[in-house]
N, CA, C and O of each residue as an XYZ file, in Angstrom:
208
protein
N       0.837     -1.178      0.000
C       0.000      0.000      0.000
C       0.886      1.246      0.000
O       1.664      1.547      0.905
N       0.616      2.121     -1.429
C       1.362      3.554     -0.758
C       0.823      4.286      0.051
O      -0.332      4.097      0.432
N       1.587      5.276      0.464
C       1.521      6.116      1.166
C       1.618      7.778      0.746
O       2.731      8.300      0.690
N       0.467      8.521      0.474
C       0.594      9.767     -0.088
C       0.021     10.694      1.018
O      -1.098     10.643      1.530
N       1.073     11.582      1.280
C       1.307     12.405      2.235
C       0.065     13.672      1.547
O       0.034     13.872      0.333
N      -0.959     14.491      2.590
C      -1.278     15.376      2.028
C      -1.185     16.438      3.184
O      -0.880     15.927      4.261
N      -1.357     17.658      3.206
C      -1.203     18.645      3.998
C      -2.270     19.352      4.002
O      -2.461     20.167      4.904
N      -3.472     19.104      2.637
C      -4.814     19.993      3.137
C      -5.644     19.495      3.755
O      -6.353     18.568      3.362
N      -5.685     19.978      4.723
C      -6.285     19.858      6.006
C      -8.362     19.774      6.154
O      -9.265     19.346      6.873
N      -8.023     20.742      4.538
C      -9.623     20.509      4.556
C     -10.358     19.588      3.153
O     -11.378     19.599      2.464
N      -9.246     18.935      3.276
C      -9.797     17.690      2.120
C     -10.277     16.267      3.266
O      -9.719     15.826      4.271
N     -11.713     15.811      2.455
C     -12.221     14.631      2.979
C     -11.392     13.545      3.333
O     -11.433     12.923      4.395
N     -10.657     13.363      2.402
C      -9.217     11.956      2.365
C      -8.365     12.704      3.050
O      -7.515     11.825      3.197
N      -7.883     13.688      3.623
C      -6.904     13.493      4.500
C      -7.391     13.276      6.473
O      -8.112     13.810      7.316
N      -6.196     11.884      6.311
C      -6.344     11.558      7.649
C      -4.669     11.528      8.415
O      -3.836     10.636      8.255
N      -4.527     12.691      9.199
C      -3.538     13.074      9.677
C      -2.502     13.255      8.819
O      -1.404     12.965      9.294
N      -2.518     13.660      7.658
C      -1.764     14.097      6.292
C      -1.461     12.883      5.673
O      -0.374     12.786      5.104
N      -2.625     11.469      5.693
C      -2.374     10.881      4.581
C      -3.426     10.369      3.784
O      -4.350      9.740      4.300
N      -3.364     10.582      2.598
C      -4.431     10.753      1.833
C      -5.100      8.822      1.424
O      -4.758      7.733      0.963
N      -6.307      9.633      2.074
C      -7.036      8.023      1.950
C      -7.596      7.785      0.922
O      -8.076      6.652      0.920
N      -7.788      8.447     -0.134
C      -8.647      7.717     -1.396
C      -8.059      6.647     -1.914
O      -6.924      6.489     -1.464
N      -8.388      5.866     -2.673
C      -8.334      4.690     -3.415
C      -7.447      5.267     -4.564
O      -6.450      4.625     -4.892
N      -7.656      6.080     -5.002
C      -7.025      6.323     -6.322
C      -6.872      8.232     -6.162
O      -7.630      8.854     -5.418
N      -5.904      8.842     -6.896
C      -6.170     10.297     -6.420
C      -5.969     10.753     -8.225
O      -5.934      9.752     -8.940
N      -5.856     11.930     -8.888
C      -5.853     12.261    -10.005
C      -5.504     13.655    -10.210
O      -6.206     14.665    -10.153
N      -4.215     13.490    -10.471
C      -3.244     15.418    -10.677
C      -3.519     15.484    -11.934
O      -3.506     14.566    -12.754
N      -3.846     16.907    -12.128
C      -3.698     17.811    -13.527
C      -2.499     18.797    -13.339
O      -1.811     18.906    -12.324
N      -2.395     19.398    -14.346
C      -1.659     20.282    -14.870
C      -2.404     21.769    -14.626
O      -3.536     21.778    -15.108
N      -2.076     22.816    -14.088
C      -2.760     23.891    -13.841
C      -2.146     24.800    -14.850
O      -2.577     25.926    -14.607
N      -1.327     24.829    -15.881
C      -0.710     25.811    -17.150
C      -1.587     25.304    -18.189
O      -1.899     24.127    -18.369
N      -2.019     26.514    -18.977
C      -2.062     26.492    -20.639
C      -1.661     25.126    -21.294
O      -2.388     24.202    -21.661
N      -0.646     25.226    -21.326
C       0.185     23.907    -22.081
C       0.383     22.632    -21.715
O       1.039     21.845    -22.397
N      -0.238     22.307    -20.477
C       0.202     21.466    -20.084
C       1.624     20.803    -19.661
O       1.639     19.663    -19.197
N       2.885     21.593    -19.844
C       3.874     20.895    -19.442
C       4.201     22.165    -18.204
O       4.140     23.395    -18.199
N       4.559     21.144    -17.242
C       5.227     21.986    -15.884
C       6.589     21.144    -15.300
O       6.919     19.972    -15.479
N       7.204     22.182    -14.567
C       8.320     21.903    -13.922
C       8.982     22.035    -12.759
O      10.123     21.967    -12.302
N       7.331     22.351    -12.285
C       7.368     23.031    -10.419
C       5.912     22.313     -9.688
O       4.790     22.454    -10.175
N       6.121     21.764     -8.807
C       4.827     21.377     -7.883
C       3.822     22.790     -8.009
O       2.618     22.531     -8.001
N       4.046     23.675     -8.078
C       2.908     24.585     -7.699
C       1.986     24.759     -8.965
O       0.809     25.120     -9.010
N       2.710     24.460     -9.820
C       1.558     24.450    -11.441
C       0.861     22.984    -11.722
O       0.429     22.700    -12.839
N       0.770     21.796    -10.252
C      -0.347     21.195    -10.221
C      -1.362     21.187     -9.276
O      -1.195     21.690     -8.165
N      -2.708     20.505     -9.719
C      -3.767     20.471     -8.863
C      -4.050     19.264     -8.969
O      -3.805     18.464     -9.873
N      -4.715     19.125     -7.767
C      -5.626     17.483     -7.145
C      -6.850     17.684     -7.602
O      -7.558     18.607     -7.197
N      -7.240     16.758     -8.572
C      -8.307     16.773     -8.684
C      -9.168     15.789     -7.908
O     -10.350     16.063     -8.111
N      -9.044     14.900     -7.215
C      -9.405     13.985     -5.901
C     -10.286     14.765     -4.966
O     -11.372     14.424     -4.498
N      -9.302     16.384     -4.699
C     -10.016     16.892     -3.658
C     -11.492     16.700     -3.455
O     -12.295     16.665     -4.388
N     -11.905     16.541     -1.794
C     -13.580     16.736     -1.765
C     -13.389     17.932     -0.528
O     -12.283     18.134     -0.026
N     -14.346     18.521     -0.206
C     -13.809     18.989      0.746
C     -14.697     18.744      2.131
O     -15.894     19.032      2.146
N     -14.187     18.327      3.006
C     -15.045     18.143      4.269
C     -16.308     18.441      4.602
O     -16.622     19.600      4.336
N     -16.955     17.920      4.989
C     -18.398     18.457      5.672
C     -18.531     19.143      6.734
O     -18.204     18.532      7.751
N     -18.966     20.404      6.909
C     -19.077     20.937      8.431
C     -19.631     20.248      8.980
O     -20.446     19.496      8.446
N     -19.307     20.270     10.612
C     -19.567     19.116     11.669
C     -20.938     20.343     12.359
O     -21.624     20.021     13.329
């Protein structure tokens, strides 16, 4: 089983920064699609929590 570390705090799958979904799914956040820095992707997995 891997192990994928997450840090948003207000996503459904994270449980103590590790991401529980079954499967997760990154895009590309540029025009072109090619990047060369973590910050020009996004999770598309995210859900975001339910208020309690």
């Amino acid at each position: 089983m891997s192990h994928i570390r997450c840090n948003v705090e207000e996503c459904h799958y994270n449980n103590s920064e590790t991401c529980q979904a079954s499967t997760i799914q990154v895009r590309s956040r540029v025009a072109d699609h090619m990047t060369s820095i973590s910050d020009d992707t996004a999770c598309e997995t995210f859900i975001p929590k339910k208020a309690k």
